[in-house]
N, C-alpha and C positions, 0 to 999 in steps of 0.2 A: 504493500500500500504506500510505504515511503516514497519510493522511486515514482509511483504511479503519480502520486496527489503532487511529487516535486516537478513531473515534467506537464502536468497538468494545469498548475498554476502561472510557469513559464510560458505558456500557450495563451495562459489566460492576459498574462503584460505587454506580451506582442500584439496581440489583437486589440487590447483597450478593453476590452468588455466583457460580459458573460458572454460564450456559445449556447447553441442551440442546446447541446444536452446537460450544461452544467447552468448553474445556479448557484453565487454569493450572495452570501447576507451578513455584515456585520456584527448584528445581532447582540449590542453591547447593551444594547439597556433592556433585551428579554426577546424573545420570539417576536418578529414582526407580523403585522396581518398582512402582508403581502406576499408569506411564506404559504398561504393556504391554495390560492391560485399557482401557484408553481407547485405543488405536491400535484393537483389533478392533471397539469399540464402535462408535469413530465410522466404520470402513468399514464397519460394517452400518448403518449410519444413514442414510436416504436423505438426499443432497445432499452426504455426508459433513460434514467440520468443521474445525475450525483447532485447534491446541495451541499454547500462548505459555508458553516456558519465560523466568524472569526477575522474574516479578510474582507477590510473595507476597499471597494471600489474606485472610490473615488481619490482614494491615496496611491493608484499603482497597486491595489491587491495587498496593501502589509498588514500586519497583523492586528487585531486592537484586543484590548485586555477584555476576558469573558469572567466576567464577576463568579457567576455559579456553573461551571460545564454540566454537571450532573443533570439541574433542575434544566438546563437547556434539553437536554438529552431527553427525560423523561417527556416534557413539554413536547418536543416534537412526536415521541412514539404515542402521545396521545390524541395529537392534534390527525397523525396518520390513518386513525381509527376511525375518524369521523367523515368519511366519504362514503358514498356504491358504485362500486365496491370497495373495505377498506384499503387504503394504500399500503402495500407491504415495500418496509424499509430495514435496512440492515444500516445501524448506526454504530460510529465509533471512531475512536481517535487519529490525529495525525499531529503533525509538524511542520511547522511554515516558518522560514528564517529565525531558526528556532525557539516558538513560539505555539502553542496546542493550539489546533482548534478541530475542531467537529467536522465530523464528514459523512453524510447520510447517502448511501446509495437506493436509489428508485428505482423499485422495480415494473417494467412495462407491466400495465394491467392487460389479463387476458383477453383476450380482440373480441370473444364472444360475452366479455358485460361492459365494453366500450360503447359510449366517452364514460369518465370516470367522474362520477358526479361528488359536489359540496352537497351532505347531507343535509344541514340545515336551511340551506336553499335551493338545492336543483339546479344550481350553477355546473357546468364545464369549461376546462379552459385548455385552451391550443395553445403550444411553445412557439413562439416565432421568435426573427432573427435574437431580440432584444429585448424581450417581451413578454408576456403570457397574456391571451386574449380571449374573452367569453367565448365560447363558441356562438354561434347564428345558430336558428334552428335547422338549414339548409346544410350545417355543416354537420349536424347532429346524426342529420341522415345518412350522411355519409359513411360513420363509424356504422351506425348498424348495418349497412346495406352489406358491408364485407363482412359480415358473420356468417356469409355461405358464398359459396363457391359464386363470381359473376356470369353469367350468360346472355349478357345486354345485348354484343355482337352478334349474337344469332337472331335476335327477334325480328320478324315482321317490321318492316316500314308501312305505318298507316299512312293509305291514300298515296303510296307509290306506287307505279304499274311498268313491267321490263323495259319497256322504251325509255325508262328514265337511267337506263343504266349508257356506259359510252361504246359506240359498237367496236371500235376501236381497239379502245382499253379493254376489251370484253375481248375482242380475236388474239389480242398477245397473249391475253393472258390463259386460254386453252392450248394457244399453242408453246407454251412454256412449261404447262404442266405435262404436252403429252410428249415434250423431250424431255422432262427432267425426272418424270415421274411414269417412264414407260410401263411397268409393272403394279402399279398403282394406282391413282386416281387416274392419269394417260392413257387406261385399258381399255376406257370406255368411249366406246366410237360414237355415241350420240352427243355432240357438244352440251346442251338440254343438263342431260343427267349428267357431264362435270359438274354442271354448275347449280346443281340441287345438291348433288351427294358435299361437295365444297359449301356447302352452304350459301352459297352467293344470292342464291334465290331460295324460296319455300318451295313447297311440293306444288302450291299455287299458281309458280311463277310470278309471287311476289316479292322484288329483292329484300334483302334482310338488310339489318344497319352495316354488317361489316361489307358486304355488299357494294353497296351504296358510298360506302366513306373512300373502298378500293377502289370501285370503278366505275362511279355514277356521273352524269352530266354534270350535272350541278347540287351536291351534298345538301348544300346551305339552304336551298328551298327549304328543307325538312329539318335540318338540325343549323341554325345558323348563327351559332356559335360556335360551331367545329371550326373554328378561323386561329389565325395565327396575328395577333396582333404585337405589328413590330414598330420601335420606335427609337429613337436615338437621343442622347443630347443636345441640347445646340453649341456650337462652339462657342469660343471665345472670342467676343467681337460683336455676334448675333445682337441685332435691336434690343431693346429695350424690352421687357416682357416676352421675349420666346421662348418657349415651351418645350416643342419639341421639333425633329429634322429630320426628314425621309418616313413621314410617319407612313405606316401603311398597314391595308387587311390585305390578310392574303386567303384566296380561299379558293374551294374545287376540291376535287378526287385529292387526295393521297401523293398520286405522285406529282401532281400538277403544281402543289402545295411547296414540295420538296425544292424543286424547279426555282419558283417564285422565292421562298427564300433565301438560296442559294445567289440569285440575282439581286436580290436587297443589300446581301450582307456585302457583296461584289462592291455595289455601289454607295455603300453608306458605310462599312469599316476604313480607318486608316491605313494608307500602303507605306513602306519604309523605301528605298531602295539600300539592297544589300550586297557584298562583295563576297561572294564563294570563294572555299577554298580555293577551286581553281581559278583563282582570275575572276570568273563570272560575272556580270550583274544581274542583278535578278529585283524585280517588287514583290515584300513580303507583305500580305497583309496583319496586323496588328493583333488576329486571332485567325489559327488556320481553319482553312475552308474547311477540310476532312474533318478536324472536332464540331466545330461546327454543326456540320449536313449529319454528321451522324448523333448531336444530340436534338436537332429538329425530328429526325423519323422515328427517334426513340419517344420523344413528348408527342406526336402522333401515333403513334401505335401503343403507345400504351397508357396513352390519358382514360382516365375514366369516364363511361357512357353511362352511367346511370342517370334517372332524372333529378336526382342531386345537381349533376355536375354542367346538366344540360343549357346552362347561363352563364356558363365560364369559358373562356378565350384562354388557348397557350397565350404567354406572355412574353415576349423577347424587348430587354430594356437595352440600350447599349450608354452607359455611361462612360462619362472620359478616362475611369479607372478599373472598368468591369466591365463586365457583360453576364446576364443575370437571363435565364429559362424559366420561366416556370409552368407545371401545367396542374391542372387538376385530378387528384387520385395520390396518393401515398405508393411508394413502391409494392410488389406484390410478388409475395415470395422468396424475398434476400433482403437483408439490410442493410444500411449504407457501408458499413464495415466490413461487408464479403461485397458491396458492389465491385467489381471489375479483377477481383482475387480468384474468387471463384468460378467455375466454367456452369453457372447456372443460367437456364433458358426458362426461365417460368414465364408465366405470361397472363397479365388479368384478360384481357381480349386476343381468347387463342385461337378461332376462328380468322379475325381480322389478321395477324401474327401469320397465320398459315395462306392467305389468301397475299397477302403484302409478298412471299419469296417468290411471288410468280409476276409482278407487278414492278415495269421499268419506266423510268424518266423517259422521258422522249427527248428531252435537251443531249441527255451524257448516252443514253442508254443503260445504264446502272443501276444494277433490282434495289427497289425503295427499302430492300433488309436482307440479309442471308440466316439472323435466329443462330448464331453459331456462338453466340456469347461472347464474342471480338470487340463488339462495338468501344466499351467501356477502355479494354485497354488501346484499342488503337486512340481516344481521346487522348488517353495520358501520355504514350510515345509522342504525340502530334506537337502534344504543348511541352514536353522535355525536348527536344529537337528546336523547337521555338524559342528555347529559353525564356518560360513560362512558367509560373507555379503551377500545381496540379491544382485540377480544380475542383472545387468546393461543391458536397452534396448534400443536401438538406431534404430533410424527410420528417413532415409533419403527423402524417397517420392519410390525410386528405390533402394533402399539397407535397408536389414533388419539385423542388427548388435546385439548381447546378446557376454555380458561379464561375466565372473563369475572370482573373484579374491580370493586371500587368505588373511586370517585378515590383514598381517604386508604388503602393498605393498610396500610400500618406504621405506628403511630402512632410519637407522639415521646416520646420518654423523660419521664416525670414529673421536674421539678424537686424534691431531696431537700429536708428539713427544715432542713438547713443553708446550702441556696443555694450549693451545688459542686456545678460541673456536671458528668453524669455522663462518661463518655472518651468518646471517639466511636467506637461499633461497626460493624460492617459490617451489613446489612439480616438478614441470619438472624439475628447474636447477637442483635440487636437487638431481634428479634420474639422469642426465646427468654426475654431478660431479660425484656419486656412480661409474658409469658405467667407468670414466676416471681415477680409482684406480689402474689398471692393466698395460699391455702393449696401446702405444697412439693407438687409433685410428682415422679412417675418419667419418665425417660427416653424408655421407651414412651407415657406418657402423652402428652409434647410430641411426640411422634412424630407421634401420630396428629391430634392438635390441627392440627399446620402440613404434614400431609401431607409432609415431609423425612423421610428414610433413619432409621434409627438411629443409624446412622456419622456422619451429619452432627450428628446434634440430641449426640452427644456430645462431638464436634469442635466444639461449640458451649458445650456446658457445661464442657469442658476449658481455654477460653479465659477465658471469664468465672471459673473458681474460679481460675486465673494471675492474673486483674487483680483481685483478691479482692473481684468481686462478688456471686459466689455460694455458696454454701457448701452440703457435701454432707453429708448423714445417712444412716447405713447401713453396708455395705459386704459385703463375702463371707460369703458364708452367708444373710444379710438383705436387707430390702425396701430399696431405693438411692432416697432422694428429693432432690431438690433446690430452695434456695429465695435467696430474696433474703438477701445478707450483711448 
């Protein structure tokens, strides 16, 4: 546990903050109520998570004195009691610059009495980046839906009928399966019954949703928010109020989707020009295509189709220090910690999954998936060859989240006029105070700049107006902006 909670803590000073599955609380003057929301969060959190009471945050993670550890201890294993189901925790000591404090490890609650409710209210709550957040009732349904096996991509599409599928897309794809799959599905000489016995269609001749998302005209009449919504930062320089740059829907079949992506990112990531070993020149872009294309057809093929998820859009952010996927559905089958380790092919929509290996680009030619468990590490070679950290995966239970960053993401604090050097902040203030160099702004504004909560980005400005490096304009009644002191 020494080593573990040492190199844990280390992780936690380079980042600046809590991670998704860990949780500090200071905890000096008794159990906070804000420790209650985080107990249910991290049992709905696949793998669960650990809580470290003792290590204040806001100091860089050092240690602060715990009056009673014991009454801490029992306090929590009491507090753990009080959920449905209760939260089982394995609590006990550690070490921090030598210094005790408390380390509670949470354990995921069982998928089948998920989300994990506050007994005294009925409350649940989701971990995100920075955060613990009610859940919606929308997201509620989520957790229960995966207490049984999904079968969304086989259903019937109401009010589709086979012309709505692409004749096209429809002819490669019989003829891929009767060269790939000669002895198999291939066997059958009646094109028709491929595409019943595949599922593509009902016994009706009515296409089914994986169908439809593979090889239909246009998806989005019927589910339209199967989209891909991409969007960029604005550079520096950009008017006054801009928002955002190359915004775009991208939508269609599967592979059409792939295609249009693929073209976005073309057009809207940064290019380097770079000098190869040999001699070369070459344009690199700023995030490789191949990670890239291969984590769009992974958040298409295996977003969640329930009617939960049926008002949610993949997300593709490109910020000037990231680039951020998200889709809807929690991983299925592996966890983030065997993602890309293990040679695991599971698949919540394995109909769609099986119908996608026969289904190519028309731009490259190149099947929309091959299902051979590659995809994960070919990301990681892609971005080590790039000289790129590996990138970041987040797994909420009902949101599947991948980051990919650029080496420098925080910068370093500008040297002031005077040659006094600024205190040393933790990795948010830090990117808060960067971001407060310019014209002031609001709250919301840095909100949405660094992707952090609201609660944080003012926990953030709350600290810096303490160390009087910020100073704030406004206040009730009025617009609240804030800037460099």
């Amino acid at each position: 546990m020494a080593q573990d909670l040492s190199s844990l803590v280390e992780e936690l000073r380079r980042a600046g903050g809590d991670s998704t599955s860990v949780e500090v609380k200071a905890a000096a003057g008794g159990l906070p109520d804000s420790l209650t929301p985080s107990l249910s969060a991290l049992a709905n959190l696949p793998g669960g998570g650990t809580i470290i009471l003792g290590l204040d945050e806001r100091s860089g993670f050092r240690p602060v004195s715990l009056a009673n550890p014991q009454a801490l201890k029992q306090g929590l294993a009491s507090r753990a009691r009080g959920f449905e189901p209760p939260v089982v925790v394995d609590i006990g000591d550690g070490t921090v610059d030598g210094a005790p404090v408390i380390v509670a490890l949470v354990h995921e609650c069982d998928p089948s009495a998920k989300p994990c409710r506050v007994a005294s209210s009925g409350k649940a709550y989701l971990r995100g980046y920075d955060g613990d957040f009610q859940l919606s009732h929308l997201e509620e349904q989520a957790f229960i839906a995966v207490r049984k096996p999904p079968m969304f991509d086989r259903a019937p599409v109401e009010g589709a009928v086979f012309s709505d599928l692409d004749p096209e897309l429809v002819d490669t794809y019989v003829q891929s399966v009767r060269r790939g799959e000669p002895e198999g599905l291939g066997k059958f000489e009646d094109r028709m019954e491929i595409l019943r016995r595949a599922c593509v269609i009902t016994a009706d001749n009515v296409p089914t949703v994986a169908g439809l998302l593979a090889l239909g005209l246009y998806p989005q009449q019927f589910f339209p928010r199967f989209v891909i919504q991409a969007a960029a930062e604005p550079l520096q320089g950009a008017p006054a109020g801009a928002r955002a740059r190359n915004q775009a829907k991208i939508a269609g079949p599967i592979p059409h989707m792939l295609d249009q992506a693929m073209e976005w990112a073309r057009r809207t990531f940064d290019t380097f020009i770079v000098t190869e070993a040999d001699g070369s020149v070459h344009d690199r872009y700023a995030y490789p295509l191949v990670a890239f294309r291969e984590l769009i057809a992974n958040a298409l093929i295996h977003r969640d189709l329930d009617a939960w998820s049926a008002g949610l859009a993949i997300e593709v952010r490109l910020r000037r220090d990231r680039l951020v996927i998200a889709s809807p559905g929690g991983l299925y089958g592996i966890n983030v910690e065997r993602l890309g380790r293990d040679p695991v092919t599971s698949a919540r929509n394995r109909q769609l999954v099986e119908i996608c290996q026969h289904v190519y680009s028309a731009a490259t030619g190149a099947r929309a998936m091959e299902a051979l468990a590659t995809g994960i590490p070919l990301v990681t070679e892609a971005l080590r060859e790039a000289g790129l950290p590996p990138a970041r995966y987040f797994d909420s239970g009902i949101r599947f989240t991948v980051m990919l960053r650029q080496q420098s993401q925080i910068p370093s604090p500008p040297t002031a006029p005077s040659a006094t050097a600024t205190p040393s902040l933790s990795g948010r203030d830090q990117l808060i105070y960067d971001l407060l160099a310019g014209v002031p702004r609001t709250a919301s504004e840095l909100a949405a700049q660094t992707q952090l909560s609201a609660d944080t980005v003012r926990r953030s400005l709350r600290a810096l107006r303490e160390q009087g490096l910020v100073r704030q304009h406004g206040g009730r009644g009025r617009r609240t902006t804030y800037q460099r002191a």
